[in-house]
N, C-alpha and C positions, 0 to 999 in steps of 0.2 A: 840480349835475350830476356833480360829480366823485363826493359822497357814494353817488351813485345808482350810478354805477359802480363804486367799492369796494365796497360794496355786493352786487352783482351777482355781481362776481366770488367773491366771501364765500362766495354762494348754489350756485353755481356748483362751487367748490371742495368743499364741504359733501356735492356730490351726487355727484361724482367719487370723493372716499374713500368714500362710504357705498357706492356701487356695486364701488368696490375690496377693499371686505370683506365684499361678498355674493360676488361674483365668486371672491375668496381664500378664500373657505369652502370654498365649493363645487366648483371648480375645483382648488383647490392639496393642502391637508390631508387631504381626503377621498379625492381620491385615491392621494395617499403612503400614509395608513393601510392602504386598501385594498390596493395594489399589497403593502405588508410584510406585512398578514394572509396573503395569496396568497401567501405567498411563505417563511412563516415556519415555519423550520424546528426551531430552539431556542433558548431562552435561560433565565438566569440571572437570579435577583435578592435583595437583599437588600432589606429595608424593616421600621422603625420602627411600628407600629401603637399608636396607642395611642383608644381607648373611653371614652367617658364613659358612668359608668351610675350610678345613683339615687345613690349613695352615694360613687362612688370611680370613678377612673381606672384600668381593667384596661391593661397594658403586654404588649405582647408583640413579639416578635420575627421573622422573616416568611420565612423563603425559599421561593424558588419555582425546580425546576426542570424544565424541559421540551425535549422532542426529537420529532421524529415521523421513524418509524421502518416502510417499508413502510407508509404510512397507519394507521398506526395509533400514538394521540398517548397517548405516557408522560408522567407528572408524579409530581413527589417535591413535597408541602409543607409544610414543617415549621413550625409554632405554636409560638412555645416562648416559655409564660407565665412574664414576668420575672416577676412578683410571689409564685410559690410555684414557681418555678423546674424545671417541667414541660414534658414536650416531647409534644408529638403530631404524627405523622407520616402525613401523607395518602398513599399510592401509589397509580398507577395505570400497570401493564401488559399482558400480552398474555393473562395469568389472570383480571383481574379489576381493582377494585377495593379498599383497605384501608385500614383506622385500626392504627395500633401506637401502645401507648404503654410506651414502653421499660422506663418508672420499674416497671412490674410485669409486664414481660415478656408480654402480652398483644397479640394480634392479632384482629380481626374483619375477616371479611372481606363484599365487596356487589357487590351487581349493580346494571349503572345505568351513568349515562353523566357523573359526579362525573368533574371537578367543571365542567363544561363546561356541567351542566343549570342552573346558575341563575350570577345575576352574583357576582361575586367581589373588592372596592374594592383588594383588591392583587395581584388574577392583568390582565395584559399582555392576555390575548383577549378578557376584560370588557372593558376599556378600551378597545380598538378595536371590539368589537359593541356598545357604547353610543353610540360616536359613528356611528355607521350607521345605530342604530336610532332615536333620538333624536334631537328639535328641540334641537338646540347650540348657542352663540354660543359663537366662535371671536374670541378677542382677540392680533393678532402681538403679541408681546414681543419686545426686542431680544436678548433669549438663547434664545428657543421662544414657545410659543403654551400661551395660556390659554382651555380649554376648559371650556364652565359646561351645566347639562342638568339636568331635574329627575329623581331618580333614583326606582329601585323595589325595594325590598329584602324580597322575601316576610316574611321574619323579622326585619323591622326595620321596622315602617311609619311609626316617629318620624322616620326618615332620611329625608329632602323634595329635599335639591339636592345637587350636588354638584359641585365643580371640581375640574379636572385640570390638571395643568402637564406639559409638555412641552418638553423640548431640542429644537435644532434639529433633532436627528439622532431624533425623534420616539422619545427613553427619555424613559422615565417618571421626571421629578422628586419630583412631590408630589399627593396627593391629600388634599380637604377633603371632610366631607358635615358637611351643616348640617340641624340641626330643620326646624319653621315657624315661630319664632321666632329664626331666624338665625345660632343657633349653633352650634357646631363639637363634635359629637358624635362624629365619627370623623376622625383625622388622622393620615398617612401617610405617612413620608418615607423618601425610596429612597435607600440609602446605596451602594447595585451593580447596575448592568447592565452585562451582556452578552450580547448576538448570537452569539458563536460561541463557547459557552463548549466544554469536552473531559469529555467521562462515563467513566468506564471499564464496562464490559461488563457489570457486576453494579449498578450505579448505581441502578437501579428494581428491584433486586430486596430481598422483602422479609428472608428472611434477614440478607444484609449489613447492613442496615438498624440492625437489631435488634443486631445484634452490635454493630456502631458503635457506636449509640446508648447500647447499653449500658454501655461502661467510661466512657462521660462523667454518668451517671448520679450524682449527690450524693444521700444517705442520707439524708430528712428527719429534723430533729429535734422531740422532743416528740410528745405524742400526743392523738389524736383520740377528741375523747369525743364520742358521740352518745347520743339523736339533735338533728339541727338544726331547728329549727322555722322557715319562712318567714315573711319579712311579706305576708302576703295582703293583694293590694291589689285580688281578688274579693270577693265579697259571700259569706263562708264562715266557720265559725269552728272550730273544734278542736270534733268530739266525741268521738275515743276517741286514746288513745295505750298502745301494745301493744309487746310484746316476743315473738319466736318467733324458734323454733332449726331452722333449716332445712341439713340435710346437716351438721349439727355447726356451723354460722355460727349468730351471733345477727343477726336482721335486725329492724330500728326499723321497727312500721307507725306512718304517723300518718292518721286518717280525720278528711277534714270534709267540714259539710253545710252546706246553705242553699240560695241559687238557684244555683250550683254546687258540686256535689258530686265531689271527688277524694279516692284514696287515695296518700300518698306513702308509699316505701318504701327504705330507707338500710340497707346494708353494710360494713362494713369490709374494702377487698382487700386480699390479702398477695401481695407477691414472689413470681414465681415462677421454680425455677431452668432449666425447660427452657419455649418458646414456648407461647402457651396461645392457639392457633387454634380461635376461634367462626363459623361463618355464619352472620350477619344478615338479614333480610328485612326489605323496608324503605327508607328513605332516609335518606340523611346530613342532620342539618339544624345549622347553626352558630350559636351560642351566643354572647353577649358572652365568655363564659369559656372557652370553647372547641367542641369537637363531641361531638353528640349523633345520636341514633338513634330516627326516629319510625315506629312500625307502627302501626297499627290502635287509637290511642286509648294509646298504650301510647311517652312518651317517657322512654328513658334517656339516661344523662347520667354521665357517671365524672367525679371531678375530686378532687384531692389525694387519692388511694386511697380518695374513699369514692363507691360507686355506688350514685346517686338513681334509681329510677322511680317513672314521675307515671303511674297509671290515671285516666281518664277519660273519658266520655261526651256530658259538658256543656261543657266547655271547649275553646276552640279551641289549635292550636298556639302559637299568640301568647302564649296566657295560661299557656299550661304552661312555657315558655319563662321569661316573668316571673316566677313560682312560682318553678323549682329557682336563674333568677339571682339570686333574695334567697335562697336558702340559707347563701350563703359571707356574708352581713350580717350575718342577725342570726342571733345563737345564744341559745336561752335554755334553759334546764335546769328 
């Protein structure tokens, strides 16, 4: 009789927290988020990013800042690849959209609603439109809450789940994205938040930017021979490798054929000493290595001063993506 009662109570107790974490979901978290989305006017952040990809670990460095300003939402995001020690710098203000990458003095500018239009594993409004938009389980921690959700990454479709950690004061600790074999392909740790950080007036402008960025600028060493050959991991093989002189530049074509057929094409860029402002059509699309630029079958790609474009008609974004990220792999001459 007694067992039956322990027991009971066992069952009892069981059903009471399981309802106190459906109840705490849905009721407590969901709402906090929401009310700060609602409510969120800027912040600040630092974070640790580091990639796993075929061959190596991409490392980079993260910040994010944002304000909204008359309704209308500015963001600075700065990438700055530890491993060949490059900076790219997202802006968005009341002009537009932009990429700068300081190392060559280079601006492009876009239309488009970047970087708001697709999710983001280290922008703060991702993280809150995921848990909204997404079947979540929410686990309390005695320092914050741990948030699990299967994720959707357009340009990443290895990326399958993903957890987020949260302080009590619902900043962003740490973020995990895992394969479909469990493991930790993207990991993300937030070394600064803040809610009410101070911008000064030029903060999102892209000049200042540029100029900053610039005296922090380090002069790579050694030099680049092209061209790079990728590991095609389509069904394509090399059939021609060319050389042409376009505006006084030599540009590397490489053509292959098969059941996908692409042309890639490689430059060398130089320093320049006054802003070198491009419009792009098109969309931003992000890169294990960094950002890139897709129009019409037609994805570029800049990284360590040499700019890749991928022609193609057969291949989808995915696979152009994988193409120029085995560029910086294998090099063969």
């Amino acid at each position: 009789m007694v067992k039956k009662i322990i027991a009971g109570i066992l069952v009892l107790a069981i059903i009471v927290l399981a309802g106190f974490k459906i109840f705490y979901k849905g009721d407590d978290v969901s709402k906090k988020l929401e009310s700060l989305g609602e409510n969120l006017t800027m912040y600040h952040t630092e974070a640790t990013m580091d990639i796993e990809t075929k061959d190596e670990v991409r490392s980079f460095y993260v910040t994010v800042d944002y304000k909204l300003d008359n309704d209308n939402d500015y963001f600075r995001i700065s990438l700055l690849d530890k491993n060949i020690n490059q900076e790219q710098i997202m802006l968005r203000n009341e002009e537009g959209v932009y990429v700068l990458t300081p190392k060559l003095n280079q601006v492009y500018q876009f239309k488009g609603d970047y970087p708001l239009n697709s999710p983001k594993p280290y922008l703060y409004h991702s993280l809150i439109s995921s848990f909204k938009e997404k079947d979540t389980n929410v686990e309390k921690l005695n320092d914050g809450y741990l948030i699990s959700y299967d994720c959707e990454y357009e340009n990443s479709p290895s990326w399958k789940k993903q957890d987020v950690k949260l302080s009590q004061d619902l900043k962003p600790v740490w973020v995990n994205i895992y394969d479909e074999s469990n493991n930790v392909v993207v990991e993300i740790n937030f070394a600064k938040v803040d809610f009410s950080p101070t911008y000064s007036e030029d903060h999102f402008s892209v000049n200042k930017n540029m100029e900053t960025s610039r005296k922090e600028v380090i002069s790579s060493s050694g030099e680049v021979e092209l061209p790079y050959l990728p590991e095609v991991s389509v069904s394509s093989t090399l059939k021609e490798q060319t050389e042409a002189t376009v505006n006084g530049e030599t540009v590397y074509i490489l053509t292959y054929e098969g059941s996908k057929e692409f042309t890639i094409t490689q430059r060398l860029l130089e320093d320049s000493e006054e802003i070198l402002f491009a419009q792009v059509s098109g969309s931003i699309v992000e890169l294990p290595l960094g950002i890139g630029y897709y129009n019409q079958q037609n994805l570029l790609f800049i990284h360590n001063g040499v700019e890749y474009r991928i022609y193609s008609d057969s291949l989808s974004v995915n696979e152009m993506i994988e193409v120029l990220d085995s560029m910086d792999v294998v090099i063969e001459k």
